[in-house]
Backbone and ligand atoms as CSV (ligand in chain L), in Angstrom:
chain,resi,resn,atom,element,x,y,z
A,1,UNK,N,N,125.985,174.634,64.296
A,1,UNK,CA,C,125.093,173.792,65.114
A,1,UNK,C,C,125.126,174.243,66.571
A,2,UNK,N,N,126.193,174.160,66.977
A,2,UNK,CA,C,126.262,174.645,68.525
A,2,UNK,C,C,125.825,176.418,68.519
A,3,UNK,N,N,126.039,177.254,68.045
A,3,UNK,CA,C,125.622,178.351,67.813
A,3,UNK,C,C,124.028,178.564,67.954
A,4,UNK,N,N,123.483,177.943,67.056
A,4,UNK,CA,C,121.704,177.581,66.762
A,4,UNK,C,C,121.110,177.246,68.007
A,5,UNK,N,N,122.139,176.007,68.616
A,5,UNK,CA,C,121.224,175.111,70.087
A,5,UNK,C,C,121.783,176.443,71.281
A,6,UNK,N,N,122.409,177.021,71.344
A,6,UNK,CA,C,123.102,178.439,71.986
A,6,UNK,C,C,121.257,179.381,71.812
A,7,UNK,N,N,121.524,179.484,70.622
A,7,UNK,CA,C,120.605,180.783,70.817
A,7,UNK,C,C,119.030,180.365,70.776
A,8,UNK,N,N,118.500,179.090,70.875
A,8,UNK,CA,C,117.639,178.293,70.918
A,8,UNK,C,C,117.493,178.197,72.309
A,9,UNK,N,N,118.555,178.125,73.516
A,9,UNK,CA,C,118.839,177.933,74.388
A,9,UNK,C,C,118.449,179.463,75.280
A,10,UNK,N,N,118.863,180.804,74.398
A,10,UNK,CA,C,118.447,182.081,75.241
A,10,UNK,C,C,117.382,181.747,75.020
A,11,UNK,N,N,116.660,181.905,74.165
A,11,UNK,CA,C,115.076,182.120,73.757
A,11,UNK,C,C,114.301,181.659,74.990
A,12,UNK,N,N,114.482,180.019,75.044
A,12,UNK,CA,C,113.920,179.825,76.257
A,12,UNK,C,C,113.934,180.444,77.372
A,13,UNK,N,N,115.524,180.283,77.969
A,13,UNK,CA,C,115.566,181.298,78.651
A,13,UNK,C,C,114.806,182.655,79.175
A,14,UNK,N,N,114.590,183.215,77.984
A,14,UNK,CA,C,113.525,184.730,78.462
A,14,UNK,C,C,112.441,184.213,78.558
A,15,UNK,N,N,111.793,183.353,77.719
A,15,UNK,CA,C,110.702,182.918,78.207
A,15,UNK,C,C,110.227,182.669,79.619
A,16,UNK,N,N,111.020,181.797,80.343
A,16,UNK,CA,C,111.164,181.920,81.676
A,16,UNK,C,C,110.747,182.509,82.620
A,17,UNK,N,N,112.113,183.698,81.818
A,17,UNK,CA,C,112.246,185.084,82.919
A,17,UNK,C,C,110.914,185.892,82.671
A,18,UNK,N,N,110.105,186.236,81.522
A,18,UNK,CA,C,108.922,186.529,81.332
A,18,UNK,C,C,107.875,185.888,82.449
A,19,UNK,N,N,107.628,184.401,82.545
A,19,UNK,CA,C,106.742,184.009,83.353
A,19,UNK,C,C,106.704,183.964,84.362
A,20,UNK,N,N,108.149,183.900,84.965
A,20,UNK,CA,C,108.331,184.125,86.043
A,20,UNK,C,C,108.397,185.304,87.314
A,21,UNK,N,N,108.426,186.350,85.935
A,21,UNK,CA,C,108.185,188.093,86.468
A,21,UNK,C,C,106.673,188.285,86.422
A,22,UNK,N,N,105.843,187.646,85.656
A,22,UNK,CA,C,104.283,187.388,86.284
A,22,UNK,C,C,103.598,186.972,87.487
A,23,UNK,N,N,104.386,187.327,88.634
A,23,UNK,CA,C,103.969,186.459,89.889
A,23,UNK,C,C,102.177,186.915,90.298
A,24,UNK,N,N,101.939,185.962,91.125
A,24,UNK,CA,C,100.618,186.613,91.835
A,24,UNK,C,C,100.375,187.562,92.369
A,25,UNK,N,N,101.240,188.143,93.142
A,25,UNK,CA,C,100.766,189.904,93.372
A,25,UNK,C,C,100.628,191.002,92.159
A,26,UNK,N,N,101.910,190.562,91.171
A,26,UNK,CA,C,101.540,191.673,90.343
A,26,UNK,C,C,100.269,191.414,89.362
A,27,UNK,N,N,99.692,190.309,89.503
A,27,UNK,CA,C,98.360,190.275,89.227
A,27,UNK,C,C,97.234,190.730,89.619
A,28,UNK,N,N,97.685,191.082,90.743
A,28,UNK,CA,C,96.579,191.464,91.953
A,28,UNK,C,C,96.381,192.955,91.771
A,29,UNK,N,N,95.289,193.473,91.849
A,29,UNK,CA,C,94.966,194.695,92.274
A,29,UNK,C,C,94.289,195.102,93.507
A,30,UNK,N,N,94.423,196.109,94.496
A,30,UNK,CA,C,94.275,196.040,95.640
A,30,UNK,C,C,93.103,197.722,95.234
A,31,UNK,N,N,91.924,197.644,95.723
A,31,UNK,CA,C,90.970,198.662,95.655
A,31,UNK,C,C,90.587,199.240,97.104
A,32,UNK,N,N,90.915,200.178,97.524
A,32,UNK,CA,C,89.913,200.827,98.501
A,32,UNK,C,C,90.114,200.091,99.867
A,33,UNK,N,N,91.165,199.443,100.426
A,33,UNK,CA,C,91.485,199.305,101.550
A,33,UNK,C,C,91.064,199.614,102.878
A,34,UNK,N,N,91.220,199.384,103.544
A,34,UNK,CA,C,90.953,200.456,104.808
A,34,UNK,C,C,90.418,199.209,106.090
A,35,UNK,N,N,90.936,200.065,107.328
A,35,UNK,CA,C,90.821,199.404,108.817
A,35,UNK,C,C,89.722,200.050,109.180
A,36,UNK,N,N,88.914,199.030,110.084
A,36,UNK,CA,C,87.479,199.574,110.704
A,36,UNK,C,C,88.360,200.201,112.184
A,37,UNK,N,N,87.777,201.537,112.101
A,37,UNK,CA,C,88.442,201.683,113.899
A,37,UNK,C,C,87.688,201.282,114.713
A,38,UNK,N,N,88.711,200.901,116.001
A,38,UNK,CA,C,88.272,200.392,117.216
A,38,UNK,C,C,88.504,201.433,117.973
A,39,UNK,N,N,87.572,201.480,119.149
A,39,UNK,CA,C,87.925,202.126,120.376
A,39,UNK,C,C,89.194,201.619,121.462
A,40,UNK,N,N,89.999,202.981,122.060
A,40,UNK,CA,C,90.801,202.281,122.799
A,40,UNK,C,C,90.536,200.932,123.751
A,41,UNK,N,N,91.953,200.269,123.995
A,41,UNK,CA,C,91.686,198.757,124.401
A,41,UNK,C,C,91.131,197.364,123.903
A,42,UNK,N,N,90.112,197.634,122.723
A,42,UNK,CA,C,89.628,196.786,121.610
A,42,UNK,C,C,90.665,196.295,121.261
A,43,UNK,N,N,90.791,194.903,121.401
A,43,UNK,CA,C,91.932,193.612,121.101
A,43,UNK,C,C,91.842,193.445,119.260
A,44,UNK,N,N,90.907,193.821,118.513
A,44,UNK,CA,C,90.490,192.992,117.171
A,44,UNK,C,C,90.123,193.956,116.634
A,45,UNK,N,N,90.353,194.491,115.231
A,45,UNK,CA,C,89.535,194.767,114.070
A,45,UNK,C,C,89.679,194.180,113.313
A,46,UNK,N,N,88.775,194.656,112.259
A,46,UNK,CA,C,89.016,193.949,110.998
A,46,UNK,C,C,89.281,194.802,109.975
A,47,UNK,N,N,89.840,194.060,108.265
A,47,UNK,CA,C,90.123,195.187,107.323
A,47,UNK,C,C,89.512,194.742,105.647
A,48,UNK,N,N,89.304,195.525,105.200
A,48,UNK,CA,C,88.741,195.530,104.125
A,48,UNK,C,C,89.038,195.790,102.745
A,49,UNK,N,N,89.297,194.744,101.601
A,49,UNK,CA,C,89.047,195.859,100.184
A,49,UNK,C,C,89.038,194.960,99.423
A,50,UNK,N,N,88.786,195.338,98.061
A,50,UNK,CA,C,88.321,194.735,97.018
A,50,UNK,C,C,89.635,193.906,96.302
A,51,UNK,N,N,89.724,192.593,96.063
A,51,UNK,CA,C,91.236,192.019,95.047
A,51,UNK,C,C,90.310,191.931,93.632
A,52,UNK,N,N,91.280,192.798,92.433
A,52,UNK,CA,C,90.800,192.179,91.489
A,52,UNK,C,C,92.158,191.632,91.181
A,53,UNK,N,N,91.689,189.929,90.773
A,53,UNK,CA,C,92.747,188.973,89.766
A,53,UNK,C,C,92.403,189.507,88.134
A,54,UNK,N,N,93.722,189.829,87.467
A,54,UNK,CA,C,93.982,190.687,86.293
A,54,UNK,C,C,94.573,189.277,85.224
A,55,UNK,N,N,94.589,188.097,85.904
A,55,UNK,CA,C,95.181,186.994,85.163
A,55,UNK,C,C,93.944,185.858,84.632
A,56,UNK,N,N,94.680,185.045,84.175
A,56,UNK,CA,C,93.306,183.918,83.847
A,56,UNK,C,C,93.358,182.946,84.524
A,57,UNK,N,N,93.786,183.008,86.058
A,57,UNK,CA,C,94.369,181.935,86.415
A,57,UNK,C,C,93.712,182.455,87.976
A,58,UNK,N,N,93.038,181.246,88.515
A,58,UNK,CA,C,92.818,181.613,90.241
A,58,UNK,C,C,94.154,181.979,90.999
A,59,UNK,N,N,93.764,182.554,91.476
A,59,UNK,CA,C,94.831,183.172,93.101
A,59,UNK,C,C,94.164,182.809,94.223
A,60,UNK,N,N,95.671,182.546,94.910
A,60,UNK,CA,C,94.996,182.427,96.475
A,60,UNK,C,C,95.416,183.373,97.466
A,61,UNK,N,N,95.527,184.194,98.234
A,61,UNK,CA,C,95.641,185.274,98.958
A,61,UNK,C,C,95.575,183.809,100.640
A,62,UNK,N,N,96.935,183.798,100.879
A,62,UNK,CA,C,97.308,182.916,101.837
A,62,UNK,C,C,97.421,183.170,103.302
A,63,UNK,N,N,97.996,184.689,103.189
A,63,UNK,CA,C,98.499,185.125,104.673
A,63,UNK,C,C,98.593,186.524,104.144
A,64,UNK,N,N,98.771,187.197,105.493
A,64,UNK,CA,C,98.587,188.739,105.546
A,64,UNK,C,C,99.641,189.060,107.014
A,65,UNK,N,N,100.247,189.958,106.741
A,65,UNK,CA,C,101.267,190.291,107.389
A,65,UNK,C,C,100.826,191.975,108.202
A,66,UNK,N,N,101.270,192.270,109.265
A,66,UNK,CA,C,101.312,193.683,109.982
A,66,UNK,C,C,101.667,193.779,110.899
A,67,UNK,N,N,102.539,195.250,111.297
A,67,UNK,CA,C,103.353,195.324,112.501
A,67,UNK,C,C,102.106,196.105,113.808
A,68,UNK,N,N,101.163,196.134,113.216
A,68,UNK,CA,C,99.976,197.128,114.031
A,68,UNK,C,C,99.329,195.955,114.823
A,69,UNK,N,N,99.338,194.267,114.636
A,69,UNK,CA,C,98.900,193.549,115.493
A,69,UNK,C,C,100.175,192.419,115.979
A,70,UNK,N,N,99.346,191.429,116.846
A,70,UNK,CA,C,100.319,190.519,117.030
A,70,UNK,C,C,99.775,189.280,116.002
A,71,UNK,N,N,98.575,189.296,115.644
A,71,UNK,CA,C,98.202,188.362,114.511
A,71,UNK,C,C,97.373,188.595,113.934
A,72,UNK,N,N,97.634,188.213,112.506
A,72,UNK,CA,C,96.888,188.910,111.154
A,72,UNK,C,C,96.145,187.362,110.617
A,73,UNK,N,N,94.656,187.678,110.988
A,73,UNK,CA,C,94.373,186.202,110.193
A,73,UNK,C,C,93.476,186.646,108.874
A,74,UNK,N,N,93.113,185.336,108.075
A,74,UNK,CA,C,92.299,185.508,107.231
A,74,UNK,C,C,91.152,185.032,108.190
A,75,UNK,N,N,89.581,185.603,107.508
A,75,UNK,CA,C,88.638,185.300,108.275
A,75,UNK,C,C,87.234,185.579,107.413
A,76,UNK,N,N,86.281,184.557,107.804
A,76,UNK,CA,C,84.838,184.924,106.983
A,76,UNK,C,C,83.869,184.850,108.231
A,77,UNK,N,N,82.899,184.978,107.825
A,77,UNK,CA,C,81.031,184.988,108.371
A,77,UNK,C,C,80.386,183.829,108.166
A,78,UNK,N,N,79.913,182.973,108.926
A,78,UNK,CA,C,79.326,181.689,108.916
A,78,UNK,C,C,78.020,181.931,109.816
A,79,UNK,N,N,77.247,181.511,109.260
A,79,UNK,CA,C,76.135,181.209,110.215
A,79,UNK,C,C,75.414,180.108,110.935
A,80,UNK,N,N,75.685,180.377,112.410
A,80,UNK,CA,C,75.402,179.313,113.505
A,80,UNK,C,C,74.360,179.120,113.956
A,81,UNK,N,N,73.309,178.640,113.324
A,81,UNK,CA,C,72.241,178.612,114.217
A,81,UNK,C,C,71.312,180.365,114.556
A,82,UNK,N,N,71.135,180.934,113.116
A,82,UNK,CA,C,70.795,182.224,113.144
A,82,UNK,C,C,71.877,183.132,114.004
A,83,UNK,N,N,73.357,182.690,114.451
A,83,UNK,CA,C,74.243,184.057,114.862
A,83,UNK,C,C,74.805,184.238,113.965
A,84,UNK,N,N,75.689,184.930,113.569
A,84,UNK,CA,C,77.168,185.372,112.398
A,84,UNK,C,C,78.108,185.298,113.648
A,85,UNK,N,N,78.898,184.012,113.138
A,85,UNK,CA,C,80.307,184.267,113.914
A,85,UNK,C,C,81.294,184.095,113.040
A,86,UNK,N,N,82.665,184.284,113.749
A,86,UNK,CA,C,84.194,184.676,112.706
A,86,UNK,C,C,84.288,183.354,112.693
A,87,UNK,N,N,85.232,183.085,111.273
A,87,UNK,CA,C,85.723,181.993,111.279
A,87,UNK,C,C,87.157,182.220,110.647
A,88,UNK,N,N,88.302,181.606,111.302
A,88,UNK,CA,C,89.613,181.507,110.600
A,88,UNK,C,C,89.585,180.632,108.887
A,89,UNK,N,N,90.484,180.853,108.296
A,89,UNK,CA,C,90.299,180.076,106.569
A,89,UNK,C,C,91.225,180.530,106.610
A,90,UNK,N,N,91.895,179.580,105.710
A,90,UNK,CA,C,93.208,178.944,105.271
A,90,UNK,C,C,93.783,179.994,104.074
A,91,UNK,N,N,92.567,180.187,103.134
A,91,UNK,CA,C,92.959,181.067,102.266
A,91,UNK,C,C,91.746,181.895,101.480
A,92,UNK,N,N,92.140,182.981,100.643
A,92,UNK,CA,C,90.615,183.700,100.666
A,92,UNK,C,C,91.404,183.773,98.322
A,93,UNK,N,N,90.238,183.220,98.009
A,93,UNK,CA,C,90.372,182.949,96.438
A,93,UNK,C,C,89.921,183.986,95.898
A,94,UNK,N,N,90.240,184.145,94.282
A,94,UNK,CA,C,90.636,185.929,93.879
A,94,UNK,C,C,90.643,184.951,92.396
A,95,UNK,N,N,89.196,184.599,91.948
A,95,UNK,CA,C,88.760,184.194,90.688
A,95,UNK,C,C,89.474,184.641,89.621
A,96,UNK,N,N,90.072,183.572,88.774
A,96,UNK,CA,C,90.163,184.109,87.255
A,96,UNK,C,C,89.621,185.196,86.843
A,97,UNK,N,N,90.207,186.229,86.743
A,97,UNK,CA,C,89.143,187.218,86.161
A,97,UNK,C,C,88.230,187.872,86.573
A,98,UNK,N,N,88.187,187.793,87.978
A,98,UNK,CA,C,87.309,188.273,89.092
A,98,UNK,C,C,87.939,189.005,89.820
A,99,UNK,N,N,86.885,189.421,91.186
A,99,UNK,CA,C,87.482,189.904,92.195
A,99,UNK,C,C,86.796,189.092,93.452
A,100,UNK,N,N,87.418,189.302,94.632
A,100,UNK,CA,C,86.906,188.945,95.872
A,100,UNK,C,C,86.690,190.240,96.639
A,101,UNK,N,N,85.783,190.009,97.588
A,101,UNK,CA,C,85.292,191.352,97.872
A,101,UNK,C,C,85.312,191.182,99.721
A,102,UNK,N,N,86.195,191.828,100.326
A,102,UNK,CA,C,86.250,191.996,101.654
A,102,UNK,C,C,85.501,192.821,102.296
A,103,UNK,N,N,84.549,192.495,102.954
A,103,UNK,CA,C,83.637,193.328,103.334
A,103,UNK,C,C,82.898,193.347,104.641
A,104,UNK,N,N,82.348,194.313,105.676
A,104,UNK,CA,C,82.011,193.780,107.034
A,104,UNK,C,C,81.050,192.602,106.806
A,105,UNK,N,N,80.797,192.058,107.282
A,105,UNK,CA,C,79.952,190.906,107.598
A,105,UNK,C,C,80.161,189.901,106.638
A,106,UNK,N,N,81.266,189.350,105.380
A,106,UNK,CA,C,81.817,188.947,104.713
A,106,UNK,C,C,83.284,188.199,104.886
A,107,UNK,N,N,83.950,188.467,103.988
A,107,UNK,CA,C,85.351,187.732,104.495
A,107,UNK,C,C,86.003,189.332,104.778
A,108,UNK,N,N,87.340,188.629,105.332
A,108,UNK,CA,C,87.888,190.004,106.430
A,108,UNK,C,C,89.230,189.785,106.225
A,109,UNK,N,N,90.134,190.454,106.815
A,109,UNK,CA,C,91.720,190.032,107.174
A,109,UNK,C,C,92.120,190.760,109.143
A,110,UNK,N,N,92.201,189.766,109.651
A,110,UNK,CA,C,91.710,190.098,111.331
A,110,UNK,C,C,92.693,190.472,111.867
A,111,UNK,N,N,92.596,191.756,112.375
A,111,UNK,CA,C,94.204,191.996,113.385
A,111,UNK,C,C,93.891,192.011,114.647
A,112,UNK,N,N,94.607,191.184,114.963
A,112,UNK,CA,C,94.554,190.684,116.557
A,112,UNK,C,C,95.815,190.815,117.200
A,113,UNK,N,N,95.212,191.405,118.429
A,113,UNK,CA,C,96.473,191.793,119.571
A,113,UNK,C,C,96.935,192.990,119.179
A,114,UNK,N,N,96.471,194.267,119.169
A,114,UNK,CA,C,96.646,195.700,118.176
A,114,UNK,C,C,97.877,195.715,119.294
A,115,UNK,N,N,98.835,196.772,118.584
A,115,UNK,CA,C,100.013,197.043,119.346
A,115,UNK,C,C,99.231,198.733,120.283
A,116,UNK,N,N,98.819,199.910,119.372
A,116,UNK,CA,C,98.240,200.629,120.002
A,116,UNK,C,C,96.701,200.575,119.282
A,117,UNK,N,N,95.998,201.758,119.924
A,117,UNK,CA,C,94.842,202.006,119.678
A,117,UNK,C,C,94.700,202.201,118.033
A,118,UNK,N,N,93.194,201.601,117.165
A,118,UNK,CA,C,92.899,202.229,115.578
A,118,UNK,C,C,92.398,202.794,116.102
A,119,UNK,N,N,92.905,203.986,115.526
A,119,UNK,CA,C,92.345,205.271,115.030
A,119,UNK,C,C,92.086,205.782,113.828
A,120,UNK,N,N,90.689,206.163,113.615
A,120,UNK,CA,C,90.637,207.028,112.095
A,120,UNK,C,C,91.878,208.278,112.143
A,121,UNK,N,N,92.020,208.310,110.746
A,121,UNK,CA,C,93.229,209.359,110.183
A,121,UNK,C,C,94.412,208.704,110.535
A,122,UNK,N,N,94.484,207.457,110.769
A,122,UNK,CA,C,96.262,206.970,110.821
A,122,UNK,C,C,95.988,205.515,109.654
A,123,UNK,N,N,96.874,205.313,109.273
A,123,UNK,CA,C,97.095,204.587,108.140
A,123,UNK,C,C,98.136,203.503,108.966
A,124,UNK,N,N,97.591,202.084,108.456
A,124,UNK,CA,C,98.167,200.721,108.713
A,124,UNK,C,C,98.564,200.622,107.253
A,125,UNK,N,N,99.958,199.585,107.346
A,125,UNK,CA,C,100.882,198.933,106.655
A,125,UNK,C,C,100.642,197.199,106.855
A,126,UNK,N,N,100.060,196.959,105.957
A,126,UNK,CA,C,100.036,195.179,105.601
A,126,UNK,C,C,100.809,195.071,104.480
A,127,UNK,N,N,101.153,193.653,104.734
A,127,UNK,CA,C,101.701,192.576,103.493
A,127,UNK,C,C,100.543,192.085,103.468
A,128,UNK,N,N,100.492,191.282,101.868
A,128,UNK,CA,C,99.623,190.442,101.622
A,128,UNK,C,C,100.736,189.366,101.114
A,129,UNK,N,N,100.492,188.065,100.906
A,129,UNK,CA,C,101.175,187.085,101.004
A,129,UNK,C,C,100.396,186.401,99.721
A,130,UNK,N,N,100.709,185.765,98.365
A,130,UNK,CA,C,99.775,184.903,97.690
A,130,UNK,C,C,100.221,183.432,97.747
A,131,UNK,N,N,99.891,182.749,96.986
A,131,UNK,CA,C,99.942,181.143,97.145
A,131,UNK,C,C,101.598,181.015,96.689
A,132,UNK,N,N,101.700,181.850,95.907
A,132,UNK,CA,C,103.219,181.388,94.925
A,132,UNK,C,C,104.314,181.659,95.701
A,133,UNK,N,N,103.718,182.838,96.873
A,133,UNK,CA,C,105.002,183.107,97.807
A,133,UNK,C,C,105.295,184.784,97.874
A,134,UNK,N,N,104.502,185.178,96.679
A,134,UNK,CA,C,104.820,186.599,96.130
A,134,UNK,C,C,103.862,187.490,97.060
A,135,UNK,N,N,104.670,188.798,96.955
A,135,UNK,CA,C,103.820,189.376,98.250
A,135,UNK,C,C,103.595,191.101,97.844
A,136,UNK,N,N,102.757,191.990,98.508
A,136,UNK,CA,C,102.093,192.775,98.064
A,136,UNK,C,C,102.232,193.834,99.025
A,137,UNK,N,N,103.449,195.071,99.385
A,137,UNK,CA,C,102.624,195.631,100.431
A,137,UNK,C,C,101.670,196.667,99.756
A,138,UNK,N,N,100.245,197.227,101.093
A,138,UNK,CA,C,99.881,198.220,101.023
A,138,UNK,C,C,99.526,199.259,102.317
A,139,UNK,N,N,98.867,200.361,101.763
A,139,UNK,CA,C,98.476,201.090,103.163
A,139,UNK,C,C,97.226,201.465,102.895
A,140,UNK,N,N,96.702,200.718,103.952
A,140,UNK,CA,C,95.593,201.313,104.744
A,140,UNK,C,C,94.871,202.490,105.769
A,141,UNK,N,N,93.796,203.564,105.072
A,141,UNK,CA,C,93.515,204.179,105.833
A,141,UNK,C,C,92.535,203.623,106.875
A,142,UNK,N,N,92.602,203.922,108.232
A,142,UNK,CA,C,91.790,203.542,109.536
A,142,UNK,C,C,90.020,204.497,109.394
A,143,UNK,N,N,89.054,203.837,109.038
A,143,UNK,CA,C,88.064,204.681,109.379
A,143,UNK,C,C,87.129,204.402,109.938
A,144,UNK,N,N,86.205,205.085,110.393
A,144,UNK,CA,C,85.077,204.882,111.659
A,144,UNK,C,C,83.704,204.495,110.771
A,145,UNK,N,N,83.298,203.173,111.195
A,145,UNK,CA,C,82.617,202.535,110.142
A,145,UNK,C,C,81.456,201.648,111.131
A,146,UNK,N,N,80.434,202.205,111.002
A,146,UNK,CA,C,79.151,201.768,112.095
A,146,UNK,C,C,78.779,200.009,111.886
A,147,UNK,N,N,78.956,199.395,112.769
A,147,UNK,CA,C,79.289,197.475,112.788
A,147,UNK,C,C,78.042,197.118,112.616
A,148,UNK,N,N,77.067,197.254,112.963
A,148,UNK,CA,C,75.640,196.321,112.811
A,148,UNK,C,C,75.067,196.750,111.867
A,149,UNK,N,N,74.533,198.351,112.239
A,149,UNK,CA,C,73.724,198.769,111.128
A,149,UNK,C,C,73.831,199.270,109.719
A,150,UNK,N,N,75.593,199.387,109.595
A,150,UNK,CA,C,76.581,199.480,108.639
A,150,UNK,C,C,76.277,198.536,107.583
A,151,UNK,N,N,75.736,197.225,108.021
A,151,UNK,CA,C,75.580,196.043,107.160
A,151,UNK,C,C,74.440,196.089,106.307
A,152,UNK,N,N,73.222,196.691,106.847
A,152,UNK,CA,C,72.046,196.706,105.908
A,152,UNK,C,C,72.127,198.019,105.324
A,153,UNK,N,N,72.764,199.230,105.842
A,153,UNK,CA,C,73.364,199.866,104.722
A,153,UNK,C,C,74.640,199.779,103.241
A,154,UNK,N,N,74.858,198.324,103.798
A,154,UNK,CA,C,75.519,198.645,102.454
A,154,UNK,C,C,75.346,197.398,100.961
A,155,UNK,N,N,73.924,197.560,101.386
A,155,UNK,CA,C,72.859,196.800,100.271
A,155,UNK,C,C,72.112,197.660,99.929
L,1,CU,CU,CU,87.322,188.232,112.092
């Protein structure tokens, strides 16, 4: 009897450890990354790429981490009265089975307060942060990516 409730007792156990080694990043897939460059002195860029969620379960992509600014926000495109301005958000969602798509004039991840100049050909280092706590680094290449008219090209 005690033997049976023993090994009744691992079973669960791995079970556990199984679900629990499923966190939200390793769900995550990170596509095609990359920092818009700024010209020297430019306080802000923004960064870009595709999340696909590989689970059946929504994700939330919470916070974003980097040593290249002094603050990394999440951020989307709202429209004011016919302008597009930034807006801070709490968190950027990564559908069951979907993807979310970071894109200029779309949602973003904002680095603010650059330590030096973006430059194309240098590569940034982010964390990504998800709801569960679990976290993701990657690297980003910096590239030179035209801001206004960039947008109706990439429809
Ligand atoms: Cu922004």
């Amino acid at each position: 009897m005690f033997k049976h409730t023993l090994a009744l007792f691992a079973a669960a156990l791995s079970i556990i450890s199984v679900n629990a080694f499923a966190d939200n990043a390793a769900d995550i897939e990170v596509e095609q990354p990359y920092v818009r460059e700024v010209p020297p002195g430019a306080m802000a860029t923004g960064s870009f790429m595709t999340l696909t969620n590989m689970s059946d379960q929504d994700i939330q992509l919470v916070q974003a981490k980097s040593n290249a600014a002094k603050k990394v926000e999440l951020h989307t495109h709202v429209h004011d009265n016919g302008v597009m301005k930034m807006r801070q958000i709490p968190a950027i969602k990564i559908p069951a089975d979907g993807q979310a798509h970071l894109k200029p004039g779309g949602l973003h991840i904002m680095l603010i307060g650059l330590q030096d100049g973006i430059q194309a050909g240098q590569t940034i280092e982010m964390t990504l942060v998800f709801k569960d706590g679990s976290e993701k680094s990657i690297s980003m290449p910096v590239k030179s990516v035209m801001s206004h008219s960039g947008h109706m090209m990439s429809h």
